[in-house]
PyMOL commands that place a pseudoatom at each C-alpha (Angstrom):
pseudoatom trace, name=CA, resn=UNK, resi=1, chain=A, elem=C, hetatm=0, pos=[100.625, 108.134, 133.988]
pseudoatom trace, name=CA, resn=UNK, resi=2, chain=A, elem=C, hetatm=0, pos=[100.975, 109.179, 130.038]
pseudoatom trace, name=CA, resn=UNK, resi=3, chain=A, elem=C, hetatm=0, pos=[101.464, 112.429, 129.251]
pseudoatom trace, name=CA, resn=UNK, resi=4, chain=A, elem=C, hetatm=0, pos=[99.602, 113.472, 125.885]
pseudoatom trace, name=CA, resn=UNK, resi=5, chain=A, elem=C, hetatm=0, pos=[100.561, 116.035, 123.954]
pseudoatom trace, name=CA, resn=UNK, resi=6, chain=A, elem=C, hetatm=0, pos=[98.354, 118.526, 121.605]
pseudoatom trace, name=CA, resn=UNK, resi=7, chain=A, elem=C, hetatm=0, pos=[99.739, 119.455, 117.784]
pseudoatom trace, name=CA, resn=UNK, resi=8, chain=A, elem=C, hetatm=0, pos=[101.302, 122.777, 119.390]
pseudoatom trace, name=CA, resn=UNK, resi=9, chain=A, elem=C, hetatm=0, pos=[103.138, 121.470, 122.285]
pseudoatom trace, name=CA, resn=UNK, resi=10, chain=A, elem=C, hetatm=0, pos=[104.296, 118.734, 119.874]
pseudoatom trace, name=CA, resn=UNK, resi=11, chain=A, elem=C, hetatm=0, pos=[105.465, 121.844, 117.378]
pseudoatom trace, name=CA, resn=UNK, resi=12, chain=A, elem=C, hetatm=0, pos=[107.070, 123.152, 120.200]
pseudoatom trace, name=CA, resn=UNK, resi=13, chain=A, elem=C, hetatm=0, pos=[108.605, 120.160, 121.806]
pseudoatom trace, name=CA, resn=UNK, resi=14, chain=A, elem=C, hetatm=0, pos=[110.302, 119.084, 118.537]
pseudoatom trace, name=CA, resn=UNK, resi=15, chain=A, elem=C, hetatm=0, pos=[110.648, 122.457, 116.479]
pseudoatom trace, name=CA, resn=UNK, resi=16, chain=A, elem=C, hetatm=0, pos=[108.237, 120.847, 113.472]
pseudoatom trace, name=CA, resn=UNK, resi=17, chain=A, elem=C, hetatm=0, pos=[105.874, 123.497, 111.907]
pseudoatom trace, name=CA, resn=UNK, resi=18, chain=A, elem=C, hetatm=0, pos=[102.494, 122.636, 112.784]
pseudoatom trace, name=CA, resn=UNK, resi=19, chain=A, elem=C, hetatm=0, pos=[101.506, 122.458, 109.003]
pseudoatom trace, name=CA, resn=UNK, resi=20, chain=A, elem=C, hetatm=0, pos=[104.483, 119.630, 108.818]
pseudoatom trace, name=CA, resn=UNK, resi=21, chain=A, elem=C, hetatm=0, pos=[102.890, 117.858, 111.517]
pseudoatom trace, name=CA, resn=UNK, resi=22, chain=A, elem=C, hetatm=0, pos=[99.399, 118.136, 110.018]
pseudoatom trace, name=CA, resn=UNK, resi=23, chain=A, elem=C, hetatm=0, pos=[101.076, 116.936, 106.556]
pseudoatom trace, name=CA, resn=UNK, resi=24, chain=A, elem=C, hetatm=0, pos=[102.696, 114.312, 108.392]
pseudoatom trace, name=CA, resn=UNK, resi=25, chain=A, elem=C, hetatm=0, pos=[98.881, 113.440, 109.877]
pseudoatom trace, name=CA, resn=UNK, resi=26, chain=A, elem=C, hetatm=0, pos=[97.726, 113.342, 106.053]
pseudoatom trace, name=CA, resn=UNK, resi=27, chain=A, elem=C, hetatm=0, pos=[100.237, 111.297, 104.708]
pseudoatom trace, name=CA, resn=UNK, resi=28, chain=A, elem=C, hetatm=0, pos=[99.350, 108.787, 107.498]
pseudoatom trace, name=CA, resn=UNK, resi=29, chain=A, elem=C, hetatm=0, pos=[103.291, 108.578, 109.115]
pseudoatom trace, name=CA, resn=UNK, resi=30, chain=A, elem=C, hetatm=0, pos=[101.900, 110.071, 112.379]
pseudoatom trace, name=CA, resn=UNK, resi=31, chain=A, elem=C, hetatm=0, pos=[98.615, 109.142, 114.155]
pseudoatom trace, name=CA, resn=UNK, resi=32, chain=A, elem=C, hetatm=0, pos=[96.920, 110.815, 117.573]
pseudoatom trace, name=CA, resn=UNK, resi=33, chain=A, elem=C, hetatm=0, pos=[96.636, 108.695, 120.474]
pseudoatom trace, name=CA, resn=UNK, resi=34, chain=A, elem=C, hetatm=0, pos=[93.243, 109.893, 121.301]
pseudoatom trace, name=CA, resn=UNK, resi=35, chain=A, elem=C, hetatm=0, pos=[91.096, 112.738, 119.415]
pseudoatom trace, name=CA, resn=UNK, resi=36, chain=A, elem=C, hetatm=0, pos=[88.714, 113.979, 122.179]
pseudoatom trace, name=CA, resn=UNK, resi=37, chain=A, elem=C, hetatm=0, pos=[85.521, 115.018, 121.784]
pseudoatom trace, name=CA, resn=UNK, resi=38, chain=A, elem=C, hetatm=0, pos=[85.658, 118.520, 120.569]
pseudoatom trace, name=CA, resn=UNK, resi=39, chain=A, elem=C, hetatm=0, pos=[87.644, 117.039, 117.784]
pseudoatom trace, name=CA, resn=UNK, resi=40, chain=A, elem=C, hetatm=0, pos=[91.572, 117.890, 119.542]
pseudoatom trace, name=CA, resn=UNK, resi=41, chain=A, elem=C, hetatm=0, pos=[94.146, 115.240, 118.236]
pseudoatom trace, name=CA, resn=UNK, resi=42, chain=A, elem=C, hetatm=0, pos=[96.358, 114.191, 121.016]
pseudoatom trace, name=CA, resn=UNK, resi=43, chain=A, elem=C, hetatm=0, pos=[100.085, 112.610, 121.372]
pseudoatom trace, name=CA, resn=UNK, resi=44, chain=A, elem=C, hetatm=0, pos=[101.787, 110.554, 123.525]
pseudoatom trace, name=CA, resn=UNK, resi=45, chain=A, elem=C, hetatm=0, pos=[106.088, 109.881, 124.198]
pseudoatom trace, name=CA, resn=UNK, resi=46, chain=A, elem=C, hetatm=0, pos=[106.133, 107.524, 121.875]
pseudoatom trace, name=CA, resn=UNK, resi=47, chain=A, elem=C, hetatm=0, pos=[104.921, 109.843, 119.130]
pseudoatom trace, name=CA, resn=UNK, resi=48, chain=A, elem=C, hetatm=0, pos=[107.728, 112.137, 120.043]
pseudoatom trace, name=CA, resn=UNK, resi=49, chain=A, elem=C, hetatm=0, pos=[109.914, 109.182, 119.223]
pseudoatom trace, name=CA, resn=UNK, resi=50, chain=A, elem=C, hetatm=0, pos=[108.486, 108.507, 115.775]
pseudoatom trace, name=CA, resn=UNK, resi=51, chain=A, elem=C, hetatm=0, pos=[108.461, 112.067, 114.748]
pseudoatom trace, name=CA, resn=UNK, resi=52, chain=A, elem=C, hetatm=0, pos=[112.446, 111.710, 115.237]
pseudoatom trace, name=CA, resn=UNK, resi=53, chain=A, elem=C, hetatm=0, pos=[113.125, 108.989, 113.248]
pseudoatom trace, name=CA, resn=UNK, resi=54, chain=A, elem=C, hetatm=0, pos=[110.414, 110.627, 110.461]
pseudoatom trace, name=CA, resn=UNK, resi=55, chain=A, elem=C, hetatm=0, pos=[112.721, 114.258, 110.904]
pseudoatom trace, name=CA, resn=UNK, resi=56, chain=A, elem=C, hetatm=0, pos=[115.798, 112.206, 110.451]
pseudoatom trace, name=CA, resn=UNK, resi=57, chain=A, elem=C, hetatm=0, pos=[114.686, 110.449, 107.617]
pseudoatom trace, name=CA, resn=UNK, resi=58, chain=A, elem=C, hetatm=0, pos=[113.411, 113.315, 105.831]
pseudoatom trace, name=CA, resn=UNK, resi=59, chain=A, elem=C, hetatm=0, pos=[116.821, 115.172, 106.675]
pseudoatom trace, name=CA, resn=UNK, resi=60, chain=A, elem=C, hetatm=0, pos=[118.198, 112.066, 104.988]
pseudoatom trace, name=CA, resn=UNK, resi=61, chain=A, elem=C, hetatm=0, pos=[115.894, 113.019, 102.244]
pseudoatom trace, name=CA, resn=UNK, resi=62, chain=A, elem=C, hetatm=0, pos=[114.705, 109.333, 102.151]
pseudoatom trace, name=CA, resn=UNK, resi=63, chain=A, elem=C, hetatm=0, pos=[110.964, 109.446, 100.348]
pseudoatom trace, name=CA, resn=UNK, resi=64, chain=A, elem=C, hetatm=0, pos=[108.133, 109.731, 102.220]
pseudoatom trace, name=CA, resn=UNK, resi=65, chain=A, elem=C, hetatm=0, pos=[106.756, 106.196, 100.871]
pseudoatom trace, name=CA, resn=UNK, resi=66, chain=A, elem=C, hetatm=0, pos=[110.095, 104.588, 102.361]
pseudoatom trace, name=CA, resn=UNK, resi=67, chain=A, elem=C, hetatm=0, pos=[109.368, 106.510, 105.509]
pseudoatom trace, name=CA, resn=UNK, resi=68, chain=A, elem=C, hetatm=0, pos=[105.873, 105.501, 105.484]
pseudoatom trace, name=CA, resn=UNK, resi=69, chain=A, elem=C, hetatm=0, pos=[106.720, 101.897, 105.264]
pseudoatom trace, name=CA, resn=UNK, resi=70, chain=A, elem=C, hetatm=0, pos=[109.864, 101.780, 107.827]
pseudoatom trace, name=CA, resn=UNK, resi=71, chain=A, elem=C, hetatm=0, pos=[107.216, 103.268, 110.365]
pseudoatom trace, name=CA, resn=UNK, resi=72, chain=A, elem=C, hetatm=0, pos=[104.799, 100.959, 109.699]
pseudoatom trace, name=CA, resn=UNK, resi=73, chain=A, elem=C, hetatm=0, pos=[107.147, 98.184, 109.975]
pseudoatom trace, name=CA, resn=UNK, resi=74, chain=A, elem=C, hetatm=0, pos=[107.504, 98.792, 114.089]
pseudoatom trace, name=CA, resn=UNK, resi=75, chain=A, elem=C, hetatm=0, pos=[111.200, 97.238, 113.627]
pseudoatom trace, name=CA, resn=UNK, resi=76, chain=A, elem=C, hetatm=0, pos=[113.458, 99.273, 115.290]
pseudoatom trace, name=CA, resn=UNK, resi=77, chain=A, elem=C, hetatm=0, pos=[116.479, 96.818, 114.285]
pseudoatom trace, name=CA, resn=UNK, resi=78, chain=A, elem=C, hetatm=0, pos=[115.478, 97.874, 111.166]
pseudoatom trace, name=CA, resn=UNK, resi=79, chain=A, elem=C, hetatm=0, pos=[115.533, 101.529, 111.748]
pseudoatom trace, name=CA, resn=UNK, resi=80, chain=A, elem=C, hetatm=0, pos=[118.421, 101.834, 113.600]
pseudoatom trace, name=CA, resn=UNK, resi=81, chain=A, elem=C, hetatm=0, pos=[120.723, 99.648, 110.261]
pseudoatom trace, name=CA, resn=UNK, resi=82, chain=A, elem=C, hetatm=0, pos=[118.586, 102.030, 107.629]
pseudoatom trace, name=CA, resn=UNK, resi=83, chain=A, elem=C, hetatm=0, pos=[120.208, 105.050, 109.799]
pseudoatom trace, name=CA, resn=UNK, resi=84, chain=A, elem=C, hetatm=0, pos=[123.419, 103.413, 109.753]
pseudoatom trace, name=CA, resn=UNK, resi=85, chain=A, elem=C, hetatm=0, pos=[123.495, 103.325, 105.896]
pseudoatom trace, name=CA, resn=UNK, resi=86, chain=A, elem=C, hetatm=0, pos=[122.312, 106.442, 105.588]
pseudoatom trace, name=CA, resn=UNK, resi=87, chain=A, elem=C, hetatm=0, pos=[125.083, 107.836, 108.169]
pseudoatom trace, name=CA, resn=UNK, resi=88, chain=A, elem=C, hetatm=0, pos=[127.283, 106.741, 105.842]
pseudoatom trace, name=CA, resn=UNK, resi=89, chain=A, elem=C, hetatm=0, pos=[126.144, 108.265, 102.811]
pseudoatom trace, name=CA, resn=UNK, resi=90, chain=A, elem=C, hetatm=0, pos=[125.734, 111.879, 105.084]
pseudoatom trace, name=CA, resn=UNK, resi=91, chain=A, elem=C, hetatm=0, pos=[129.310, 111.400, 106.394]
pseudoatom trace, name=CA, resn=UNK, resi=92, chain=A, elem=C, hetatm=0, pos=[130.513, 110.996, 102.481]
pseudoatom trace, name=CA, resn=UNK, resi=93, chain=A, elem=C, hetatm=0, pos=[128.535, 114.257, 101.491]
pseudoatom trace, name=CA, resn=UNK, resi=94, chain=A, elem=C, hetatm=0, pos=[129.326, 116.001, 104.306]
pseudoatom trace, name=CA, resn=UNK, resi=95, chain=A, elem=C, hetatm=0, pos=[133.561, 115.150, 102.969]
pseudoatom trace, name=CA, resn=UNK, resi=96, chain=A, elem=C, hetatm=0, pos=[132.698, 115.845, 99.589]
pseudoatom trace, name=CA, resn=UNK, resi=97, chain=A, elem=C, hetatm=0, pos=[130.845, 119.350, 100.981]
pseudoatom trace, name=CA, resn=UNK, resi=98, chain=A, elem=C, hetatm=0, pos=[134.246, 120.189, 103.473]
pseudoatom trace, name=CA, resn=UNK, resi=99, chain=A, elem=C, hetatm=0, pos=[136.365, 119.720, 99.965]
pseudoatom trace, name=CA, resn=UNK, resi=100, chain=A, elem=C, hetatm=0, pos=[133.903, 122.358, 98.255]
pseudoatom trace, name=CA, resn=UNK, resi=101, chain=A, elem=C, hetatm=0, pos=[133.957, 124.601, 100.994]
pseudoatom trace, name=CA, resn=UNK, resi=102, chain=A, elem=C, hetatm=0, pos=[138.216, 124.386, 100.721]
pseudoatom trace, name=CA, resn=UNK, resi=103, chain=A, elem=C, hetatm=0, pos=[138.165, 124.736, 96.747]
pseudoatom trace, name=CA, resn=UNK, resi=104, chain=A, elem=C, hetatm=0, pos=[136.320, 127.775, 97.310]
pseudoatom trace, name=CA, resn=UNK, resi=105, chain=A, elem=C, hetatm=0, pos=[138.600, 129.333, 99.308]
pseudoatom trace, name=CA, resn=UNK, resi=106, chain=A, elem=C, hetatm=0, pos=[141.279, 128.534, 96.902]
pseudoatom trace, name=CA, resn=UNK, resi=107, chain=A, elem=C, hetatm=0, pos=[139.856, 130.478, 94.625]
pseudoatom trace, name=CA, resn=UNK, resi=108, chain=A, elem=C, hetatm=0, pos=[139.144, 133.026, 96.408]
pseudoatom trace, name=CA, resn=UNK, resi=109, chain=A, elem=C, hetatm=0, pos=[142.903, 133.567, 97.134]
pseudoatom trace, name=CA, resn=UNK, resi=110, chain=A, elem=C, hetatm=0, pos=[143.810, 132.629, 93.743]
pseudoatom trace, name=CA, resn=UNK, resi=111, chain=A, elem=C, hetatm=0, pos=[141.557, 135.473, 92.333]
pseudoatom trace, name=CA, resn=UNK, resi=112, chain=A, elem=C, hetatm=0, pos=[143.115, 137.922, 95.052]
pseudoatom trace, name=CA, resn=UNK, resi=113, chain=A, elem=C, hetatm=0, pos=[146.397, 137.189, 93.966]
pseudoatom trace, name=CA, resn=UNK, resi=114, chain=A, elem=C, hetatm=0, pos=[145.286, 137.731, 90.348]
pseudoatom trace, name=CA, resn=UNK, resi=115, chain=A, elem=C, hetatm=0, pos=[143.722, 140.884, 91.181]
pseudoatom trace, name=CA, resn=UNK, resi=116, chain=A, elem=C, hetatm=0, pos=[145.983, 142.287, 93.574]
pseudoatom trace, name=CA, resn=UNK, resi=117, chain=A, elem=C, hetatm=0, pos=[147.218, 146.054, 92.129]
pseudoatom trace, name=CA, resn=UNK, resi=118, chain=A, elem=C, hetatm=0, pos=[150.599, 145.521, 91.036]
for i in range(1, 118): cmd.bond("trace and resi %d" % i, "trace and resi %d" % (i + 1))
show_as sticks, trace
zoom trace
């Protein structure tokens, strides 16, 4: 048996804002299973799934029309090597953001040592 899933227990489930997942609804990158008759919009497991891959995208900052078509496509293979590439860009930031963080401490011992009371 499926288990559906309203907007709120979705919001909960995944820690996505309601008004993300409504956007998300808008911009036509997430669609109900089933809307019942008082109007409800409902969710299944394999929305879960898709809202994932749309979070990690997004984290990836990759545009919401690139997101809108690798959804669309329903190509996982092709998911899973546009992740890859992007891994490798996130690892290289994340390097470049480590060296920051170190040249930042530097100078913060550098300007002790400047400052220090002689």
């Amino acid at each position: 048996m499926n288990k559906y899933y309203s907007i709120g227990e979705i919001s909960t489930i995944t820690g996505i804002s309601k008004n993300t997942l409504n956007f998300y609804l808008n911009k036509e990158l997430l669609f109900p299973c089933f809307i019942n008759e008082s109007g409800y919009r409902f969710f299944g497991d394999k929305d879960l799934w898709q809202l994932e891959i749309i979070s990690m995208l997004r984290k990836l900052n990759v545009p919401l029309k690139k997101v809108k078509l690798i959804i669309q496509s329903h190509d996982n293979e092709k998911v899973t090597n546009l992740l890859k590439d992007h891994k490798k860009e996130a690892l290289q930031r994340s390097n470049y953001y480590l060296q920051i963080a170190k040249d930042i401490d530097w100078y913060n011992e550098e300007n002790k040592k400047i400052n220090k009371p002689e």
